[in-house]
N, C-alpha and C positions, 0 to 999 in steps of 0.2 A: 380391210385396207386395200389400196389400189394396188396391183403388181407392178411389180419391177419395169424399165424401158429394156433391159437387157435379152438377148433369145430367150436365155434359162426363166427369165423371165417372166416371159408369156405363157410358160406351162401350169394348168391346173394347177388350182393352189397357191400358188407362186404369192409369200407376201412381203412387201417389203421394209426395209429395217423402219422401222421409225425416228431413227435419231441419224440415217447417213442417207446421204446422198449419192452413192455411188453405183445406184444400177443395179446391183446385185440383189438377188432373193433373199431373203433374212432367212426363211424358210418356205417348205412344202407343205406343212400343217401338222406333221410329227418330227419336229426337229428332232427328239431323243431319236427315233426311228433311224432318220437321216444317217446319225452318228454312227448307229449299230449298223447300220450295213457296212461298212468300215470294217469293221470284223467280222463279219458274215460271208459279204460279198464284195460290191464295189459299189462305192460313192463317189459319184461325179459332182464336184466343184466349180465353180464358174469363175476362171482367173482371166474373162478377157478386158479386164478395166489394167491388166498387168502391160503398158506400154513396152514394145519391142520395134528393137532397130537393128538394121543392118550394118555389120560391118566389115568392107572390103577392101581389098587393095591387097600388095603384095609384101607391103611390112604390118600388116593387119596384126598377125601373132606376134609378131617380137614388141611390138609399140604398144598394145596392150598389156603387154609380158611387165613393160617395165613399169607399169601406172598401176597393175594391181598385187593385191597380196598375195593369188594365186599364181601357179604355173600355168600358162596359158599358150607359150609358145611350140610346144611340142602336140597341142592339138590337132587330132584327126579325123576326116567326118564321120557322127557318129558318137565324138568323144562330148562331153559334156560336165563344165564343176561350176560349184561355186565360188565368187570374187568379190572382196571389198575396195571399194575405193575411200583411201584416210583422207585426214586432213594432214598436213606438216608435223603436227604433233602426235599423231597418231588416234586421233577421233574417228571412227565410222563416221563416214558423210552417206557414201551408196553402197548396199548391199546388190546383187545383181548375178545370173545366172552367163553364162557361157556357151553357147552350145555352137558347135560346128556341123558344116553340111557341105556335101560338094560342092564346089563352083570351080569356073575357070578363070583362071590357070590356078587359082588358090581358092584354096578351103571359104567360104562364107560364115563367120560368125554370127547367129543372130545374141544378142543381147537383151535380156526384157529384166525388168527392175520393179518398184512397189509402185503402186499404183497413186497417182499424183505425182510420183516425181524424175518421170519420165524428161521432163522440159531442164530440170535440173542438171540432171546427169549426160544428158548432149551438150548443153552450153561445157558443164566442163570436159570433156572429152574433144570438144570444138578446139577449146584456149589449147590443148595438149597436143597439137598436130604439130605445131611448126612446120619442119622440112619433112615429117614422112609423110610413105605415101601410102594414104587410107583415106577411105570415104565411110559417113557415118549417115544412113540415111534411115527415114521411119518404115517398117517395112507392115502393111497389110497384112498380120499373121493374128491370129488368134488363138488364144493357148485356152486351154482344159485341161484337171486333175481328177486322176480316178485312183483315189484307196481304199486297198483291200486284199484281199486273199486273189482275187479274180481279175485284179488292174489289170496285171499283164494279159490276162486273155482278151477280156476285150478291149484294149488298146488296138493289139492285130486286127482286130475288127473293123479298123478305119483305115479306107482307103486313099491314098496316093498323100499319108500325113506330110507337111512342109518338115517334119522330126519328132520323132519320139525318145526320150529319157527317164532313166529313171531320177528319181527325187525324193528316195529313202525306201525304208523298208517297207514293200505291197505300198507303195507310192508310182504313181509314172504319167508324166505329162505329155499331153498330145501339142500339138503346136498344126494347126490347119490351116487355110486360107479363110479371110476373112466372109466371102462369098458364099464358102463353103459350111459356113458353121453350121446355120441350122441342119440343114442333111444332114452332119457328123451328130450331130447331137440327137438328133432320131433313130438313129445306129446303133449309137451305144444305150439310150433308153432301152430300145427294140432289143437287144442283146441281153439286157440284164442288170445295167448299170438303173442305180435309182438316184437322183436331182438330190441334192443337198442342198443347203444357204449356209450364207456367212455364221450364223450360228452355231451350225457342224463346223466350218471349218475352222472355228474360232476354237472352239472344245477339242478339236483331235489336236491343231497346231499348240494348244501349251500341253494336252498328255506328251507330243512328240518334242516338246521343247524345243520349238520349231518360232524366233523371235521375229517380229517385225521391224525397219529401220522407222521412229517416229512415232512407235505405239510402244517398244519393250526398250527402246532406247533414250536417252538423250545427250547433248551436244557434248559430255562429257563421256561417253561410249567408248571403250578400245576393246578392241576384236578379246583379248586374254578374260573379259568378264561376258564373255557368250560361248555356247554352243559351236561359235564360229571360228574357233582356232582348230579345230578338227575338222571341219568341215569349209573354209571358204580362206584358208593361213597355209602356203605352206613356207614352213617354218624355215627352210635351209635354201631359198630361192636367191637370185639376187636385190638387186637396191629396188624397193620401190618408197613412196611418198610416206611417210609416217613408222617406218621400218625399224625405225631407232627404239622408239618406244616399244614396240610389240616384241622383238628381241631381248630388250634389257626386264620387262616385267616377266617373260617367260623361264631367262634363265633365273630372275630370283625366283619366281613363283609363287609373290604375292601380289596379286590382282588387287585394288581398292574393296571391289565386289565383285557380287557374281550373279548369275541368272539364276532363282530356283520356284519351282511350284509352288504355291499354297492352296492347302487346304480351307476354305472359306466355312465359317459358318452357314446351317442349312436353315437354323431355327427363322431367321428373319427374311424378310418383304424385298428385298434389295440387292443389289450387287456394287461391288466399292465403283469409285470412277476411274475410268484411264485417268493417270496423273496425278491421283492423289497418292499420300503418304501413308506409308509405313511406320509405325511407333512401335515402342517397345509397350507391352500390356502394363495392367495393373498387378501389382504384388514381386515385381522383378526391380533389381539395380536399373537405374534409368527409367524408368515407368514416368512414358508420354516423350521420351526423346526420339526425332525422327530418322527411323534407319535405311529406309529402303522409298520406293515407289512403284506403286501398280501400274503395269501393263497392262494386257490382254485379258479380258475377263470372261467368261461362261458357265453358264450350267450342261456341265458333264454327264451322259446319258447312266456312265455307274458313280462317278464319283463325286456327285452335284457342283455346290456350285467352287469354282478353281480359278485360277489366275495365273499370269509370268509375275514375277517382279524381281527388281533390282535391289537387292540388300547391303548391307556391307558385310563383305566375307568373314568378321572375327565374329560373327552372331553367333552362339550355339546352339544346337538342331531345334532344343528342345525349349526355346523360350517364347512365351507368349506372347502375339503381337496381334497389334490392330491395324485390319485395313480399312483406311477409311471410315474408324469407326464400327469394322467388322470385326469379330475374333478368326484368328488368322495362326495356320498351322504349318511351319516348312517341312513339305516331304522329308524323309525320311533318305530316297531315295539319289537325292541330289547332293547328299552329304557322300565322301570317301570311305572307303573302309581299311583305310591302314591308320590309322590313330591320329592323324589330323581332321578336328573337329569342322576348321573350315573347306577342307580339301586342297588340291592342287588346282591351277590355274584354268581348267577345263580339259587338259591335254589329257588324263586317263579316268575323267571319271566319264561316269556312263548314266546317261539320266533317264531316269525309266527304267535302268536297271532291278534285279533282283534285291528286295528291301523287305524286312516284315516291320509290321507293327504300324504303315503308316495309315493314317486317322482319314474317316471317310466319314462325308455328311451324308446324311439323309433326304434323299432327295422328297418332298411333299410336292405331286403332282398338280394339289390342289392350287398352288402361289403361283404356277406358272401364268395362270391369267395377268397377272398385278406385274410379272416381273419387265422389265425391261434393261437391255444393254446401255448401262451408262453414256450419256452422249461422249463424242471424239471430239 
């Protein structure tokens, strides 16, 4: 296959996806490989299709303050979270990072979001100025991820970065000039870091339970059924856009759904689609009624082939289901461990937590020829 247009791109090996269009390397020719460095060392990611803007001015923090679900106005450079932007009702529209850096006389936030919908998230933050006073402009930055045990060290490794963050555990994003990329990226190779594809990065983001806006979600989405009430909510801020909602499902603490792992079958040819459904299996109450939908799908370097998806929270751990037509297993580990079967709203469980007994496939080296990632 032809490589990628992207820098990561051009390096040996470099192949690219066959079902996306976005530049990116699918892989290097050992995707398992890719993975395991991850937990070995450091795997370098290639997130510059991730649209980043500037944002400046001197009500920059407070007017973003009031548009997102995060705290944002007490940032200082250096400081770095994650933020949603809802809809009125409380739907995820944009997920999107935060990061501050020096500027004068104020802080410079840069902003960078999922990639295609960069054009989205300025028009709405455009219609939100009014009378303050901030400029939103696209800024020439290029961002990089390196996870692993060794991220942080060679992160240091790159010279005069536009910012560095971290972004989870042996996670940390470099953010460089565009100009600058390919040197940066020969640095960190030259150091130790080894190239990944979306592949990897697809398989480490659902071990980390780490969703996409548009691939784990849809237009019925609120932050209380992801990951991201912990992570991009804080819960006790004041008023922003869709606030109503995400308060009153918190304090009941029954979310519609929730985001959890599955365990895929390893026996078969195939991986389910983004998009398709969820059913209950054969031999359960409901057997063929549809409970969930697939997200994010890969074959796992230990725990073959996995997925995100969206279920309804009264499911119980242990009921058979089909993805797409696959047999389909919900970790173990996504479930609570105080006697609610469905859990709490995301706010104390812990995914990828400590769990026994949860169900692994078998990976057969041999299918990976035949396998391909479901079209988007």
């Amino acid at each position: 296959m032809a490589a990628t247009s992207s820098v990561l791109g051009t390096l040996p090996g470099a192949v690219s996806d066959p079902d996306s269009s976005t530049g990116i390397a699918w892989h290097y020719g050992d995707p398992l490989g890719e993975q395991r460095a991850a937990s070995t060392g450091a795997a370098l990611l290639d997130l510059t299709t991730r649209p980043v803007y500037a944002l400046t001015g001197p009500d920059a923090r407070n007017w973003l303050h009031s548009l997102a679900t995060q705290a944002v106005e007490d940032l200082t450079p250096g400081d770095a979270r994650q933020a949603l932007l809802l809809s009125p009702t409380g739907h995820v529209e944009h997920h999107l990072w935060v990061t501050a850096v020096p500027g004068e006389p104020d802080p410079v936030l840069y902003l960078d979001t999922e990639p295609g919908r960069g054009a989205a998230l300025a028009d709405f933050l455009e219609s939100m100025k009014f009378w303050s006073k901030v400029e939103l402009a696209p800024a020439p930055v290029a961002l990089l991820r390196l996870i692993g045990p060794r991220a942080g060290e060679l992160a240091a490794a790159v010279a005069d970065p536009v910012f560095v963050r971290s972004s989870g555990t042996d996670a940390v994003d470099v953010a460089v000039q565009q100009d600058s990329l390919p040197t940066v990226v020969r640095t960190l190779l030259d150091a130790g870091a080894r190239a990944a594809g979306s592949w990897a990065a697809d398989a480490l983001r659902i071990e980390r339970r780490e969703p996409r806006v548009g691939v784990d979600t849809d237009e019925r989405t609120i932050p209380n059924e992801m990951p991201w009430l912990t992570t991009a909510v804080h819960l006790h801020k004041g008023c922003y856009r869709g606030q109503e909602t995400v308060a009153r499902v918190h304090n009941l603490g029954r979310p519609p759904r929730r985001l959890v792992l599955l365990n895929l079958d390893g026996s078969v040819d195939r991986l389910p689609a983004v998009g398709s459904a969820v059913v209950i299996g054969a031999g359960s109450p409901g057997a063929g009624k549809t409970v969930g939908v697939v997200g994010t799908v890969a074959q796992h370097y230990e725990d073959g082939p996995v997925a995100l998806a969206l279920v309804k929270r009264s499911l119980p751990q242990d009921i058979p289901l089909l993805a797409d037509g696959v047999d389909a297993a919900m970790d173990p580990a996504d479930f609570a461990q105080h006697g609610d079967p469905a859990g709490p709203d995301g706010a104390s469980t812990e995914p990828g937590g400590a769990a026994t007994g949860a169900p692994r496939s078998a990976i057969d080296h041999r299918a990976f020829a035949a396998v391909r990632r479901p079209r988007r």
